[in-house]
CHARMM-style PDB file with segment names, atoms N, HN, CA, C and O in Angstrom:
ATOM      1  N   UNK     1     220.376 100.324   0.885  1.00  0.00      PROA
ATOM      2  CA  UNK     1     218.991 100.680   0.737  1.00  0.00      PROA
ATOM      3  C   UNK     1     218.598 101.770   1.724  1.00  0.00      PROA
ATOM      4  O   UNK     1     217.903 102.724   1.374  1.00  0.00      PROA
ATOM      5  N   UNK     2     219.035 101.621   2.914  1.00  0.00      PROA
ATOM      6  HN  UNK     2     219.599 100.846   3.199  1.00  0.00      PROA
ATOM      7  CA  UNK     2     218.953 102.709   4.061  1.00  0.00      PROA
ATOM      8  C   UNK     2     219.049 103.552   3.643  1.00  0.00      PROA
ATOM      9  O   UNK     2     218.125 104.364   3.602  1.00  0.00      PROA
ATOM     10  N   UNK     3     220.538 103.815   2.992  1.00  0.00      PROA
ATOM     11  HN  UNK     3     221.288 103.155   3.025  1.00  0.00      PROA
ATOM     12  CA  UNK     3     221.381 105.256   2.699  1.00  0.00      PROA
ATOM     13  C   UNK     3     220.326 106.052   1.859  1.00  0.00      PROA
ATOM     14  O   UNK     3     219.799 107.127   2.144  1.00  0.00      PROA
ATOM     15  N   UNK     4     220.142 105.250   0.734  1.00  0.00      PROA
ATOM     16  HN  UNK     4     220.570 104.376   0.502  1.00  0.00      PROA
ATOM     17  CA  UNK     4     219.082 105.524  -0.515  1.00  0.00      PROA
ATOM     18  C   UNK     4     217.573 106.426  -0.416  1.00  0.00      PROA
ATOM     19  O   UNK     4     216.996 107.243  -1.133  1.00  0.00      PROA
ATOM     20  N   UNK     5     217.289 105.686   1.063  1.00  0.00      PROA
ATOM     21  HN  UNK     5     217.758 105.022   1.645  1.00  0.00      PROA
ATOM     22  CA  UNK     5     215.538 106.050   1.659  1.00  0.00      PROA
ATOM     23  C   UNK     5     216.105 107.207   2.171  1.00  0.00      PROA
ATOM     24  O   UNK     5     215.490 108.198   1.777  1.00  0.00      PROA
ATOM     25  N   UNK     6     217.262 107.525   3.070  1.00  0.00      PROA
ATOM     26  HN  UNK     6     217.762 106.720   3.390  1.00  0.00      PROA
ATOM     27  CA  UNK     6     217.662 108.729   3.879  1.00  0.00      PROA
ATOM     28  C   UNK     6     217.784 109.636   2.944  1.00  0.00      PROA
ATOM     29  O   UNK     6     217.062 110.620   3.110  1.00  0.00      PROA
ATOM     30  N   UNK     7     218.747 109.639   1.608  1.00  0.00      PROA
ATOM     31  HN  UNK     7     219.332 108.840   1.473  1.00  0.00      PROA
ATOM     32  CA  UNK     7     218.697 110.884   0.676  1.00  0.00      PROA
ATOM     33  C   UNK     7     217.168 111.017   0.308  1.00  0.00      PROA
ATOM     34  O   UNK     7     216.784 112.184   0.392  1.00  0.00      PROA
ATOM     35  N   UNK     8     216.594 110.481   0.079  1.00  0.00      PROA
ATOM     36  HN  UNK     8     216.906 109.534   0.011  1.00  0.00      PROA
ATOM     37  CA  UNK     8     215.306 110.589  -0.940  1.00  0.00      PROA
ATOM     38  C   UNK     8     214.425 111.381   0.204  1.00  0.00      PROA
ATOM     39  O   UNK     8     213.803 112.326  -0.283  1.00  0.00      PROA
ATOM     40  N   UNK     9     214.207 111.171   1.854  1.00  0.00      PROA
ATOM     41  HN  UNK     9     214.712 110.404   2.249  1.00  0.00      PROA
ATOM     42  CA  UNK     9     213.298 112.022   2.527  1.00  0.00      PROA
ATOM     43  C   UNK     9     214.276 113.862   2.090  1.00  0.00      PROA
ATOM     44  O   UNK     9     213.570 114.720   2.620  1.00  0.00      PROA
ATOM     45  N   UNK    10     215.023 114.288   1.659  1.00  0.00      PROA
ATOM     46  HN  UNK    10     215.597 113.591   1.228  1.00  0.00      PROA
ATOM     47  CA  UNK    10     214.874 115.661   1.569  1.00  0.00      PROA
ATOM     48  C   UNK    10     214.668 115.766   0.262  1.00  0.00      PROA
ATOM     49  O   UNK    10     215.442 116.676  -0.034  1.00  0.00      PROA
ATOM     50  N   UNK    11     214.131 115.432  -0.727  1.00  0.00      PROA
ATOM     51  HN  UNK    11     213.502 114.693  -0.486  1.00  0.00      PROA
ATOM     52  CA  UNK    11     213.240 115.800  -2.159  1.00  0.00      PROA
ATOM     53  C   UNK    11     214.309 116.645  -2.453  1.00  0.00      PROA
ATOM     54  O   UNK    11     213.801 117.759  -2.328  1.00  0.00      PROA
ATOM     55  N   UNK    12     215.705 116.835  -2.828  1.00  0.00      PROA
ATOM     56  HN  UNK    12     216.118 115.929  -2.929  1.00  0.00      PROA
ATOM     57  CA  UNK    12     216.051 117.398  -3.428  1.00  0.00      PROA
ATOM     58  C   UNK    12     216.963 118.972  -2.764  1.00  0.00      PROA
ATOM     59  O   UNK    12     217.817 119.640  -3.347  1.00  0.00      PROA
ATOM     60  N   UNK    13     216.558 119.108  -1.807  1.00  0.00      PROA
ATOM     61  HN  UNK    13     215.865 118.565  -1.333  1.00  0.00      PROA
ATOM     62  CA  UNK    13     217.218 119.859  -0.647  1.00  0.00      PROA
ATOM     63  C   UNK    13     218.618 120.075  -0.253  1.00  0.00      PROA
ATOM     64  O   UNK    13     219.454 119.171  -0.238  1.00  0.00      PROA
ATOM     65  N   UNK    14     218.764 120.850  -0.052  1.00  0.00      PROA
ATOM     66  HN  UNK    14     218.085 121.584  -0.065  1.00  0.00      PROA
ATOM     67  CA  UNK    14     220.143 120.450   0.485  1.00  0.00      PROA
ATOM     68  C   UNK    14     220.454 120.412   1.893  1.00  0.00      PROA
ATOM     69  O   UNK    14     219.990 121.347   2.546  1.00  0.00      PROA
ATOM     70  N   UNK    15     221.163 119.510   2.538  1.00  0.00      PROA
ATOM     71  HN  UNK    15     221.540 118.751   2.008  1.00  0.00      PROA
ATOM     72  CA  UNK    15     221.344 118.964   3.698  1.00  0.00      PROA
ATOM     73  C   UNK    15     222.785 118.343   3.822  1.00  0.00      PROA
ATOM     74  O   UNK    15     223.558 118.140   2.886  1.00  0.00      PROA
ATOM     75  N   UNK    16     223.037 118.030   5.407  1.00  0.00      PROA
ATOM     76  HN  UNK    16     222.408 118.195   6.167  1.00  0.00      PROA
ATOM     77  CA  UNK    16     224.901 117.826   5.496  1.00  0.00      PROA
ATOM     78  C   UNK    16     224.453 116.269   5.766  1.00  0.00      PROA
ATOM     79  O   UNK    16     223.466 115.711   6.246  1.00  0.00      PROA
ATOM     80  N   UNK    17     225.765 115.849   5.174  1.00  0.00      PROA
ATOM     81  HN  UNK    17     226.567 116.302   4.784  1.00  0.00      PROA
ATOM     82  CA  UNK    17     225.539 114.265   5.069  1.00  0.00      PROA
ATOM     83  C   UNK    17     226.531 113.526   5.694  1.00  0.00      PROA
ATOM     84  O   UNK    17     227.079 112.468   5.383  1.00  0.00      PROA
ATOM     85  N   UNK    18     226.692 114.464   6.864  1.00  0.00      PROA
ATOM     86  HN  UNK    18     226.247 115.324   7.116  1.00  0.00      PROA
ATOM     87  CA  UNK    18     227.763 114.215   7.879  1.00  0.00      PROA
ATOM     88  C   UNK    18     227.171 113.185   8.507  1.00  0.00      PROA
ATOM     89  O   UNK    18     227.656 112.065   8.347  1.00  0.00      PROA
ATOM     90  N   UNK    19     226.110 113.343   9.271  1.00  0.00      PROA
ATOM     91  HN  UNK    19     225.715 114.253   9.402  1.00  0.00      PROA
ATOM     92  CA  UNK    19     225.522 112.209  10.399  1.00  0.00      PROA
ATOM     93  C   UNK    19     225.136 110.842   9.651  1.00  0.00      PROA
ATOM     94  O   UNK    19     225.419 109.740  10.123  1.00  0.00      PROA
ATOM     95  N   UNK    20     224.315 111.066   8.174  1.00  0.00      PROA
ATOM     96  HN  UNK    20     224.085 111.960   7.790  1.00  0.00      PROA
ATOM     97  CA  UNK    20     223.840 109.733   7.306  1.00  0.00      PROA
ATOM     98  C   UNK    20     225.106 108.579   7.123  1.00  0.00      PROA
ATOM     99  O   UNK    20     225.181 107.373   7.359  1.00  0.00      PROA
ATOM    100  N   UNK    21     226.246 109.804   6.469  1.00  0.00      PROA
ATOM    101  HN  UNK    21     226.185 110.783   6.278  1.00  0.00      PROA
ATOM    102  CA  UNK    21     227.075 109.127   5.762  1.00  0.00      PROA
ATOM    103  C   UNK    21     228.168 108.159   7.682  1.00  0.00      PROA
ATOM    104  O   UNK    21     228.409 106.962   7.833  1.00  0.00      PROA
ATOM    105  N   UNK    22     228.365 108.851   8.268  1.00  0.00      PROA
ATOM    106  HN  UNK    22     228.169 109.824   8.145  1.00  0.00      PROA
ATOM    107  CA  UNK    22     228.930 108.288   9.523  1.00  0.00      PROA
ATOM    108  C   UNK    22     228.398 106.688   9.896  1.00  0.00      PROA
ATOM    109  O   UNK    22     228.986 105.607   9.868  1.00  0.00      PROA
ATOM    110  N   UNK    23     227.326 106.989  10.173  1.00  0.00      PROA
ATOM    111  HN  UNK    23     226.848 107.868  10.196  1.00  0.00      PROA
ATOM    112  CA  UNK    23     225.920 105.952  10.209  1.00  0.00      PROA
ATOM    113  C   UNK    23     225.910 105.289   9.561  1.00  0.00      PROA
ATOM    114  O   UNK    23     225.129 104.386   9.860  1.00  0.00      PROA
ATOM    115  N   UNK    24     226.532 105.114   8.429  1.00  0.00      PROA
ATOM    116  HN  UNK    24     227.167 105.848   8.186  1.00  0.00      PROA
ATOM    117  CA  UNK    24     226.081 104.043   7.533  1.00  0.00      PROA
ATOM    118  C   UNK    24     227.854 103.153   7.084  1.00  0.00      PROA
ATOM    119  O   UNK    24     228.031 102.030   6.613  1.00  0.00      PROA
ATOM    120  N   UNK    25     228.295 103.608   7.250  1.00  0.00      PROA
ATOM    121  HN  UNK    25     228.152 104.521   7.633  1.00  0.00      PROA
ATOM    122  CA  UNK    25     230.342 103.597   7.886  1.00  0.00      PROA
ATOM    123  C   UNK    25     230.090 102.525   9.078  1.00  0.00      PROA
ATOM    124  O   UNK    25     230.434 101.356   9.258  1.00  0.00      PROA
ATOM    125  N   UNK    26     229.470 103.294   9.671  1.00  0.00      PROA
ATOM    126  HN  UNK    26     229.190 104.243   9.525  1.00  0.00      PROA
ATOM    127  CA  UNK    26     229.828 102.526  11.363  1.00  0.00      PROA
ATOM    128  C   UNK    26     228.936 101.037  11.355  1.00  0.00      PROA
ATOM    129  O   UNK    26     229.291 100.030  11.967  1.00  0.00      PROA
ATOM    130  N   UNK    27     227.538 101.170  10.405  1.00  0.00      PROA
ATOM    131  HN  UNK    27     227.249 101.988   9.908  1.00  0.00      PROA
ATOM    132  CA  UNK    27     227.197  99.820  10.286  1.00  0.00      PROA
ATOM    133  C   UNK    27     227.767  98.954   9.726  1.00  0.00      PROA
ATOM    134  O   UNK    27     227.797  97.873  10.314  1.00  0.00      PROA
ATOM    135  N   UNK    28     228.376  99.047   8.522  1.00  0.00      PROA
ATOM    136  HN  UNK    28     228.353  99.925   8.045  1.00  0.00      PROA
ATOM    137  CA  UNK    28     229.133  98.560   7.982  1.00  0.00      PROA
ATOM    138  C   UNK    28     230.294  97.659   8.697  1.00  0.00      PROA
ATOM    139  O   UNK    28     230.690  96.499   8.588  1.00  0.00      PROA
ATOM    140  N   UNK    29     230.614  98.743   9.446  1.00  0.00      PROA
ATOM    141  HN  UNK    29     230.292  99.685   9.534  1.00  0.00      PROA
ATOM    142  CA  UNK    29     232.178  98.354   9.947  1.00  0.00      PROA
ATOM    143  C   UNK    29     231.899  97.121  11.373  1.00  0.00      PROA
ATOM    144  O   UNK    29     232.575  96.149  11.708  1.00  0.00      PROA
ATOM    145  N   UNK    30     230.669  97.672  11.931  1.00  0.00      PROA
ATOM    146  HN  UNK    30     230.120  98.462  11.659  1.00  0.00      PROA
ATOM    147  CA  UNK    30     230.003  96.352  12.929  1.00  0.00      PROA
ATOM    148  C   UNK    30     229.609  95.397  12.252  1.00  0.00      PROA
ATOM    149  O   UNK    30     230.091  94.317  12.596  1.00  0.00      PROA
ATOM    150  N   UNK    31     228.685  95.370  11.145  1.00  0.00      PROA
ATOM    151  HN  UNK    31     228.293  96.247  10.866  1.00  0.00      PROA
ATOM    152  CA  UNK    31     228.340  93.782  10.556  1.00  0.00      PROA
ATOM    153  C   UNK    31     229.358  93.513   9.953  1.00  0.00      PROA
ATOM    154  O   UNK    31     228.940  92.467   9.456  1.00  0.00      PROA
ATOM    155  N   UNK    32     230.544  93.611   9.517  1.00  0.00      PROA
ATOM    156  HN  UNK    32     230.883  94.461   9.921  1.00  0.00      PROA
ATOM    157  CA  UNK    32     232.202  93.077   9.606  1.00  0.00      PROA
ATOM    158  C   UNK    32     232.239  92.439  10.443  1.00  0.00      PROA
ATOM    159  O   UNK    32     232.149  91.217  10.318  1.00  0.00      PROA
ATOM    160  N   UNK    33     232.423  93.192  11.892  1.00  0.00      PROA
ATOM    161  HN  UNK    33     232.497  94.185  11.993  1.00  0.00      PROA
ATOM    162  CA  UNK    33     233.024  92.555  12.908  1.00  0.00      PROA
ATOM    163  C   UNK    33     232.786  91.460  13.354  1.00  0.00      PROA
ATOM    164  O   UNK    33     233.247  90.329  13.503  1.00  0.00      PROA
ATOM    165  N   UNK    34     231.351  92.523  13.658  1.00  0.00      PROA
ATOM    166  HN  UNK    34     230.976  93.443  13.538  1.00  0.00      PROA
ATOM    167  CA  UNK    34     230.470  91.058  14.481  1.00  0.00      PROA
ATOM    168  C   UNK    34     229.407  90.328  13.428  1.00  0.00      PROA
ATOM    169  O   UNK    34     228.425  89.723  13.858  1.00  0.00      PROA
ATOM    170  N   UNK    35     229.632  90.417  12.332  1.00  0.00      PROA
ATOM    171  HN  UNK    35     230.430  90.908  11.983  1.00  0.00      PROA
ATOM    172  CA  UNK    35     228.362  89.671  11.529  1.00  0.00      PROA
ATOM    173  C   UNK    35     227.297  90.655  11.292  1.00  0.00      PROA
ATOM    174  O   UNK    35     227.023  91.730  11.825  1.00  0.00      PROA
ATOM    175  N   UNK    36     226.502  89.614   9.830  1.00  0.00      PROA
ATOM    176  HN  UNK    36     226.724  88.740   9.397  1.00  0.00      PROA
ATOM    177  CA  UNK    36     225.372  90.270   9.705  1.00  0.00      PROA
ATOM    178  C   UNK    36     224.241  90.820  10.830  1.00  0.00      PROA
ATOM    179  O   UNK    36     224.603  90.563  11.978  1.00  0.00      PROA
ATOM    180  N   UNK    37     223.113  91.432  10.753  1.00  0.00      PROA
ATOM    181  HN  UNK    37     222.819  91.640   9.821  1.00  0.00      PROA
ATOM    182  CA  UNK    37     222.053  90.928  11.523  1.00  0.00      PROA
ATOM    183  C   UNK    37     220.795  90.967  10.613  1.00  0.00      PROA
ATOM    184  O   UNK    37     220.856  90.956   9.384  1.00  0.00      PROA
ATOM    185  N   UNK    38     219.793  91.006  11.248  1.00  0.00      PROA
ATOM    186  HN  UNK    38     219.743  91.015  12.246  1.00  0.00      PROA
ATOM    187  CA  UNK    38     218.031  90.955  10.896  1.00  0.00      PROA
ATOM    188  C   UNK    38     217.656  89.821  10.965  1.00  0.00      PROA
ATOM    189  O   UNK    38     218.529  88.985  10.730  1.00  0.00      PROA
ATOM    190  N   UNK    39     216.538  89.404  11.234  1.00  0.00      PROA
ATOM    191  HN  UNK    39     215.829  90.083  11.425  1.00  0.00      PROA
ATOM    192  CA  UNK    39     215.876  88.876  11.414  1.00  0.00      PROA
ATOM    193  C   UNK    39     215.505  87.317  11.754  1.00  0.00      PROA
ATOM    194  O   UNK    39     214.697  86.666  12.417  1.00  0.00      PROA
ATOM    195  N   UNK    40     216.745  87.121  10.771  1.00  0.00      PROA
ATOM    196  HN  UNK    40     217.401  87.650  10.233  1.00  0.00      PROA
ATOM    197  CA  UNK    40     217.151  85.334  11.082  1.00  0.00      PROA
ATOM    198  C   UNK    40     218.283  85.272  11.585  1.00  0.00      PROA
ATOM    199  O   UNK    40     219.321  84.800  11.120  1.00  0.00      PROA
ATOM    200  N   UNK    41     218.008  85.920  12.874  1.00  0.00      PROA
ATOM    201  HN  UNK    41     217.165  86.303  13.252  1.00  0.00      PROA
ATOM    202  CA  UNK    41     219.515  85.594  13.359  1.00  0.00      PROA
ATOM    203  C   UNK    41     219.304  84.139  14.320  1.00  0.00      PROA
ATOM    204  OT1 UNK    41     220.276  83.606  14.855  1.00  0.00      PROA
TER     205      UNK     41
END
């Protein structure tokens, strides 16, 4: 859903999706490790 809201703020633009796409890898790869998070933890 993150990823989704991050493309949608440039309306169509073009932009590098180096930093989004990293960012969203690296969360991934921590709520693996160490588990989910939010709110009911």
């Amino acid at each position: 859903q993150s990823l989704v809201q991050e493309f949608k703020k440039f309306k169509g633009e073009a932009f590098s999706t180096d930093r989004i796409i990293t960012c969203a890898v690296s969360n991934i790869i921590c709520s693996v490790i160490y588990g989910s998070y939010g709110l009911n933890m």
